[in-house]
C-alpha positions as CSV (number, residue, x, y, z in Angstrom):
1,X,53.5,-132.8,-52.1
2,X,56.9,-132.1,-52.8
3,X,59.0,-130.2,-49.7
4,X,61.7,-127.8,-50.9
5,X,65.2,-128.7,-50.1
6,X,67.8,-126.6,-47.8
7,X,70.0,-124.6,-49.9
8,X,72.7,-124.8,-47.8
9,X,72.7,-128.4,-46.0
10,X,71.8,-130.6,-49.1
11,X,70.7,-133.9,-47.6
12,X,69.5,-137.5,-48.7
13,X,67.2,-138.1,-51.3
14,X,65.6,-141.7,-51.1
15,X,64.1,-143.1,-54.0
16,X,61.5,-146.0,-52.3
17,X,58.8,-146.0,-55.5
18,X,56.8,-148.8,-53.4
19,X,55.8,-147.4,-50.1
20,X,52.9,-149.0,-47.8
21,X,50.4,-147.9,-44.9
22,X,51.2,-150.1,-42.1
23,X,49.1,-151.3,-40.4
24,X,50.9,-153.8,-37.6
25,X,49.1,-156.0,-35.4
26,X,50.0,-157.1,-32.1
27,X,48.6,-160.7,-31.1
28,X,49.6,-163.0,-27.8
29,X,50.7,-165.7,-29.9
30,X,49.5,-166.2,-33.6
31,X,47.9,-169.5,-34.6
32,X,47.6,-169.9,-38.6
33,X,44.6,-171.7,-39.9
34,X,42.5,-170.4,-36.3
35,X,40.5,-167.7,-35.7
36,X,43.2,-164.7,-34.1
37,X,42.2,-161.8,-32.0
38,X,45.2,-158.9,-32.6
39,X,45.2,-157.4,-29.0
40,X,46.3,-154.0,-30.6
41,X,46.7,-152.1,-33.5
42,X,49.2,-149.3,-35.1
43,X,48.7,-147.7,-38.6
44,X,51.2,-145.3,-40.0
45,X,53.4,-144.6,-43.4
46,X,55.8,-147.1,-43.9
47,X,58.0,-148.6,-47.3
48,X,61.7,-149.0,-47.2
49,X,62.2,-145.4,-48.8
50,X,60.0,-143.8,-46.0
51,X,61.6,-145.8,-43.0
52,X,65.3,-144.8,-44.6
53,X,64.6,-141.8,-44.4
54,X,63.0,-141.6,-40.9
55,X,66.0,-143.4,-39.8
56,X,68.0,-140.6,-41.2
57,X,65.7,-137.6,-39.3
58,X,66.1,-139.6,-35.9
59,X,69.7,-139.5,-36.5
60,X,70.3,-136.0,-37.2
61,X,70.3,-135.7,-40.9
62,X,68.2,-134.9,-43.2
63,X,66.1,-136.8,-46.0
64,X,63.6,-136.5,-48.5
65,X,61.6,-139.5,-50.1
66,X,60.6,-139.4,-53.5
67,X,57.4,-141.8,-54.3
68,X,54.1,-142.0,-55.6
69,X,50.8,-141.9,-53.6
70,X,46.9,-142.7,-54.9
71,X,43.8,-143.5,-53.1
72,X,42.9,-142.7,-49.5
73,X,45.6,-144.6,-48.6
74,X,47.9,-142.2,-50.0
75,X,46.1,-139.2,-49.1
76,X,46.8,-140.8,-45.7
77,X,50.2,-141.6,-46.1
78,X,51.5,-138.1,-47.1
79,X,49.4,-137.1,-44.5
80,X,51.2,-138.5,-41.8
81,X,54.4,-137.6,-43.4
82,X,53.8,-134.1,-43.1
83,X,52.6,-134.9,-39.4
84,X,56.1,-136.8,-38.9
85,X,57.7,-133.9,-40.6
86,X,59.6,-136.2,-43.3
87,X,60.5,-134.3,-46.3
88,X,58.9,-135.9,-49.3
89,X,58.8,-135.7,-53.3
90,X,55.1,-137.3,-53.8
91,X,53.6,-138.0,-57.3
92,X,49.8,-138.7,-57.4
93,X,48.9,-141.7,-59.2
94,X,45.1,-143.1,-60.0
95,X,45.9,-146.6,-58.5
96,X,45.3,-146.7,-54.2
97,X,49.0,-147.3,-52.3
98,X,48.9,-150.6,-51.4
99,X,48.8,-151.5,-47.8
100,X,51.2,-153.7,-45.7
101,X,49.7,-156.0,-42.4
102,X,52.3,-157.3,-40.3
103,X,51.2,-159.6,-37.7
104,X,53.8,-159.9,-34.7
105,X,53.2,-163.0,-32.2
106,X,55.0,-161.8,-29.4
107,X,55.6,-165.2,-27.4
108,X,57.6,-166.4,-30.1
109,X,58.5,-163.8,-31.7
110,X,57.6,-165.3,-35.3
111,X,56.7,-162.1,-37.4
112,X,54.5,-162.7,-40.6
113,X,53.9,-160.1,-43.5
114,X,50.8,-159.8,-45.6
115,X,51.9,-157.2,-48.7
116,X,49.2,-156.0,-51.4
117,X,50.4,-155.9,-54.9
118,X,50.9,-152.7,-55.9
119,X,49.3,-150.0,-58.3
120,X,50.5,-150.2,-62.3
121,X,51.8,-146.6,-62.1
122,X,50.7,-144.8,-65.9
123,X,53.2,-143.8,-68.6
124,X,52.4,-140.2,-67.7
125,X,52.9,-140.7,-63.7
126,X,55.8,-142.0,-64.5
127,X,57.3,-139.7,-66.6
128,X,56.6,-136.9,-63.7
129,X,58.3,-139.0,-61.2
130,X,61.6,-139.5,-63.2
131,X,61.7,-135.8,-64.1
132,X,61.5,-134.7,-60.3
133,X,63.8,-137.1,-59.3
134,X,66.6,-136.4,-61.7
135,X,65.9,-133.0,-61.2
136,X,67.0,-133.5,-57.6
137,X,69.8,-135.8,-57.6
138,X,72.8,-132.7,-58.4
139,X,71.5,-131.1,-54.9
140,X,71.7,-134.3,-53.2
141,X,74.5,-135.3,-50.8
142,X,73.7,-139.0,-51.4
143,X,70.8,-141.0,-53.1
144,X,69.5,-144.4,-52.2
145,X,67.0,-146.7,-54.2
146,X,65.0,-148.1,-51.7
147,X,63.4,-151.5,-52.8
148,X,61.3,-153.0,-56.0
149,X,59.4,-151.0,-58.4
150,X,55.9,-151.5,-58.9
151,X,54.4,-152.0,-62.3
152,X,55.0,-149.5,-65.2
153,X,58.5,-148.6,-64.1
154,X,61.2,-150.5,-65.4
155,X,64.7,-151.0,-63.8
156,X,65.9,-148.9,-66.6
157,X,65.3,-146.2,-64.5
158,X,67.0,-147.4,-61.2
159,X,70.1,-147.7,-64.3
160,X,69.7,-143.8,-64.9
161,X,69.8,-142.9,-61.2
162,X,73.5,-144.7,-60.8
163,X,74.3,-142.6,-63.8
164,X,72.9,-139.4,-62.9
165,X,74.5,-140.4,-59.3
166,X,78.2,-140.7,-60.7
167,X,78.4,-138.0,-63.1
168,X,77.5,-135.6,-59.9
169,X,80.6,-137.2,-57.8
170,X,77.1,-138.0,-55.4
171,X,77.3,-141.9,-53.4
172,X,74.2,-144.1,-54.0
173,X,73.0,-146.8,-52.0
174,X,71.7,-149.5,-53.9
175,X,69.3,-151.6,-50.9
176,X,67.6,-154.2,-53.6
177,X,68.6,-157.1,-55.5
178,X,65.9,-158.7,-57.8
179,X,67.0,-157.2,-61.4
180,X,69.5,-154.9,-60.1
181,X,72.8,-156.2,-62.9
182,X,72.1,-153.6,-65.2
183,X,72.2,-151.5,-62.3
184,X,75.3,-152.7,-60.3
185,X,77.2,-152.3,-64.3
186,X,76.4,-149.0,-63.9
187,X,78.3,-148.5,-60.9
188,X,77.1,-147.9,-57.0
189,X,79.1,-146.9,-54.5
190,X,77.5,-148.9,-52.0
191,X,75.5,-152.2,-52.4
192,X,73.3,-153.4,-48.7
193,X,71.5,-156.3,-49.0
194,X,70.7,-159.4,-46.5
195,X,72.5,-162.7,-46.6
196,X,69.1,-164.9,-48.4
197,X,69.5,-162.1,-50.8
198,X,73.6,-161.8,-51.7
199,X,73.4,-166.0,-52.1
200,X,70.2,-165.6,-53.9
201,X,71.9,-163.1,-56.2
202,X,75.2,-165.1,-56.7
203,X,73.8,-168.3,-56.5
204,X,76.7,-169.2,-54.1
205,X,76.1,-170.3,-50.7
206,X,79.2,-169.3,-48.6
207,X,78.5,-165.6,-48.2
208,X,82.5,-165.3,-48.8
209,X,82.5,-166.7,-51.6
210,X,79.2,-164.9,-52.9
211,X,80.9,-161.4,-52.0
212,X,83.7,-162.3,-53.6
213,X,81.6,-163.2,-56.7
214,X,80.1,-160.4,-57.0
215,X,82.3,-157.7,-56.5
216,X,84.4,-159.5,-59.3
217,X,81.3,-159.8,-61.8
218,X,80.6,-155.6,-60.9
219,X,83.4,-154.3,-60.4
220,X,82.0,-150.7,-60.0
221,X,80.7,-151.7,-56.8
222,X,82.9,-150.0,-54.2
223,X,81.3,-151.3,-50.7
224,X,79.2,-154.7,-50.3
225,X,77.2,-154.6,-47.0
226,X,75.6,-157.6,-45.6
227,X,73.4,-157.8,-42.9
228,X,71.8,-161.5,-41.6
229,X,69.0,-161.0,-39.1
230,X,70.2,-161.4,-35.3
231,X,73.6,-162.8,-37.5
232,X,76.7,-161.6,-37.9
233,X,76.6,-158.9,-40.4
234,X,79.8,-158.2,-43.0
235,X,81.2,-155.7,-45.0
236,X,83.2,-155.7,-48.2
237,X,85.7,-153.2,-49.5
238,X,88.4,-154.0,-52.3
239,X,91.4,-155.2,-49.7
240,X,89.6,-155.7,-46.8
241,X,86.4,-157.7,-45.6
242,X,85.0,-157.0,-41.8
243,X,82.6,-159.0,-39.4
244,X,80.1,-157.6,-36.7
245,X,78.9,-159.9,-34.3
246,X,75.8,-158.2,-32.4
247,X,75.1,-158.6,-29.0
248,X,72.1,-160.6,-27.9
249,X,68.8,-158.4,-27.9
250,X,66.2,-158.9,-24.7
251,X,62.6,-157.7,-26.0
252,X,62.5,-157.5,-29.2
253,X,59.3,-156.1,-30.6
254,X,58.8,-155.3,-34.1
255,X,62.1,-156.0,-36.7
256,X,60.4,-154.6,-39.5
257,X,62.6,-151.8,-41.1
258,X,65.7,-152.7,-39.3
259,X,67.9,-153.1,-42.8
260,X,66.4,-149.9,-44.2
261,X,67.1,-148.4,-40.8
262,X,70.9,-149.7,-41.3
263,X,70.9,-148.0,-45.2
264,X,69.7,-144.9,-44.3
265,X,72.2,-143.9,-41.0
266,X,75.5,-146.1,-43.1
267,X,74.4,-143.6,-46.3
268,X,74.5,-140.5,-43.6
269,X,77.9,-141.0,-41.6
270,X,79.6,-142.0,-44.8
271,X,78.3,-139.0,-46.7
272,X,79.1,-136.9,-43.3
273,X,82.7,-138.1,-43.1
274,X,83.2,-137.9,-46.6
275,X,82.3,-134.2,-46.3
276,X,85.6,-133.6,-44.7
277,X,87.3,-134.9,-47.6
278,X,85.3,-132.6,-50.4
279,X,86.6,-129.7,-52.0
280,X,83.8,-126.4,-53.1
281,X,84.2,-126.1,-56.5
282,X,84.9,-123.2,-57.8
283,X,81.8,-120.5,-57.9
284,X,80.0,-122.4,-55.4
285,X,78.6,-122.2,-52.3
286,X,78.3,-126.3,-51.1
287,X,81.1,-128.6,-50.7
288,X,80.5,-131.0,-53.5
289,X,80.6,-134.9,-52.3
290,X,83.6,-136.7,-53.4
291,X,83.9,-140.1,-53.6
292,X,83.5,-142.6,-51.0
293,X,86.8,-144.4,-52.0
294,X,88.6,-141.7,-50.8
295,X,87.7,-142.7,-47.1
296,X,89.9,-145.0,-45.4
297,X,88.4,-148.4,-44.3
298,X,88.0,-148.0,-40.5
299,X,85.9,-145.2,-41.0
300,X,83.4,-147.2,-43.4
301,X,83.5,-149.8,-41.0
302,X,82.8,-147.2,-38.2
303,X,79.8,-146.2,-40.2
304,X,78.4,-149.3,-40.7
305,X,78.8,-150.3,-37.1
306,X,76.9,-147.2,-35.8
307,X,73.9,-148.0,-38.7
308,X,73.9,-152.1,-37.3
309,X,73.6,-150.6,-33.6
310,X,70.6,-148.2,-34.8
311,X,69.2,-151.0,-36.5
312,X,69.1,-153.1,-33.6
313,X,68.0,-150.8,-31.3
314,X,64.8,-150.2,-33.9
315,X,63.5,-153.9,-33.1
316,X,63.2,-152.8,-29.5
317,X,60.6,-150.3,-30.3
318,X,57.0,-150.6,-32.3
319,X,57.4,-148.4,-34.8
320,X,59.2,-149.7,-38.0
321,X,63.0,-148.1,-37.8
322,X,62.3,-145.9,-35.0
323,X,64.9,-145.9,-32.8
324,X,66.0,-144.6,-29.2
325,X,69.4,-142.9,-29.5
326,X,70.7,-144.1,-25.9
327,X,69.8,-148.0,-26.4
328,X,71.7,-147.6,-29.6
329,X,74.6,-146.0,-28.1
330,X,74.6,-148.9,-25.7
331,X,74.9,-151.5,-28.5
332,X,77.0,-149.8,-30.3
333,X,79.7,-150.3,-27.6
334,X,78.4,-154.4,-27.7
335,X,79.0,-154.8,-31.5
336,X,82.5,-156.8,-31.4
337,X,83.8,-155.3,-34.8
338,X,86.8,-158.0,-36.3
339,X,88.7,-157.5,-39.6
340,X,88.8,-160.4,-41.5
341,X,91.1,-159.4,-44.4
């Protein structure tokens, strides 16, 4: 199903080629290798694309998620899209969308993830995918590739997106990091990944270091955000480096689709404050998006600093990147923000 776009408020398109059904499970306290009773049960459309973009909604944006659905599991997933009212670009594909069982012991609050492999998508499905999906990016306001591919499309693509991206002036969010050099040589505006994954990527412990390493080897990367659990996240901008220490969170309940929660509101505020900064271009009726360098760094850091305190307040609440707007108002004023360079 694909959802027309608004003429006149272009918003996000999310690229998240992998979605899930979710099914998350609630147990007392989970014993591996024993026989565990999950005292209750939620089920509902989930993937890092899908849970960007409901982060955007519940933040007062707007999003669309392009993917691919098979099976009755995708037949159920677009189904409660439409039910959520997310926007979405949906190819059909023969091979079933995968599902995704998280298990969440609450007494210790150890969360475990059981993940299908996904479908091979077919030459044909994903020719129809890439066609939509460059066909959208010029209306965008901002794209973001939301997490691996499955089988049968190559990383070529995520490579023609950052191109298709820059030629329009349009930011893109990069939120992955197995594969992504040919991408990140292609330029992104914005790079967020976690901590495991920047040393991972760099091969250089000291997350310093490993920014500093990367933004050197790619330098087309204009904004390095790293986020580290209950940690204190970091950002990276050419000059400057920030750190945001969170506050302490009581009840945490589910943590799943905090960081795409944090992409998808950063990506909105920056492309909303960048807006102030666009000129229309001539015979057109839409600011066009200029950009992101042209922002000064306090207002980056604002951005990701609202994003970290809707992140957080999205592991208070069962639903993956869901978020009420009052508890993360309240963290937001918690999140000690200091500049480091």
């Amino acid at each position: 199903m694909s959802t027309a776009a608004d003429p006149v408020r272009p918003g996000l398109l999310a690229v998240g080629l992998n979605p899930a059904w979710q099914k998350t499970l609630f147990f007392r306290r989970l014993q591996p290798g024993a026989v565990n009773r999950a005292g209750r049960i939620r089920e509902e459309a989930s993937g890092k694309g899908i849970n960007f973009a409901h982060a955007v909604l519940q933040a007062g944006g707007r999003a669309q998620v392009a993917q691919f659905a098979g099976g009755a599991t995708g037949a159920r997933l677009t189904a409660d899209l439409d039910a959520r009212g997310i926007p979405h670009l949906s190819i059909p594909v023969a091979g079933a969308t995968r599902v995704c069982s998280t298990l969440l012991s609450q007494e210790d609050r150890v969360t475990t993830e059981l993940i299908e492999p996904s479908a091979d998508i077919a030459a044909a499905e994903f020719a129809a995918l890439r066609a939509a999906v460059l066909a959208r990016i010029p209306g965008a306001a901002g794209v973001a590739v939301c997490g691996t591919f499955p089988p049968g499309v190559p990383m070529s693509f995520a490579v023609e997106i950052a191109a298709a991206a820059r030629s329009c002036g349009i930011p893109l969010l990069l939120d992955a990091y197995r594969g992504v050099a040919p991408v990140l040589e292609a330029g992104v505006e914005i790079l967020k990944i976690n901590a495991a994954e920047l040393r991972e990527l760099t091969g250089t412990p000291d997350l310093d270091s490993a920014a500093a390493t990367l933004m050197a080897r790619h330098p087309g990367t204009g904004c390095l955000a790293v986020t580290d659990g209950s940690g204190p996240a970091r950002l990276f901008l050419p000059g400057s480096a920030w750190e945001f220490r969170l506050p302490h969170l009581d009840g945490v309940v589910n943590p799943i689709g905090a960081g795409d929660c944090t992409s998808g509101v950063f990506l909105l505020r920056l492309t909303q404050a960048a807006a102030g900064h666009s000129t229309p271009p001539s015979g057109t009726g839409r600011p066009c998006t200029p950009r992101l360098a042209a922002l000064p760094a306090e207002a980056v850091a604002e951005a990701f600093r609202e994003a970290l305190a809707c992140a957080c307040a999205s592991c208070l609440e069962e639903q993956p990147a869901a978020f009420n707007t009052a508890a993360a108002r309240q963290i937001l004023r918690e999140i000690a923000v200091v500049r480091r360079a």
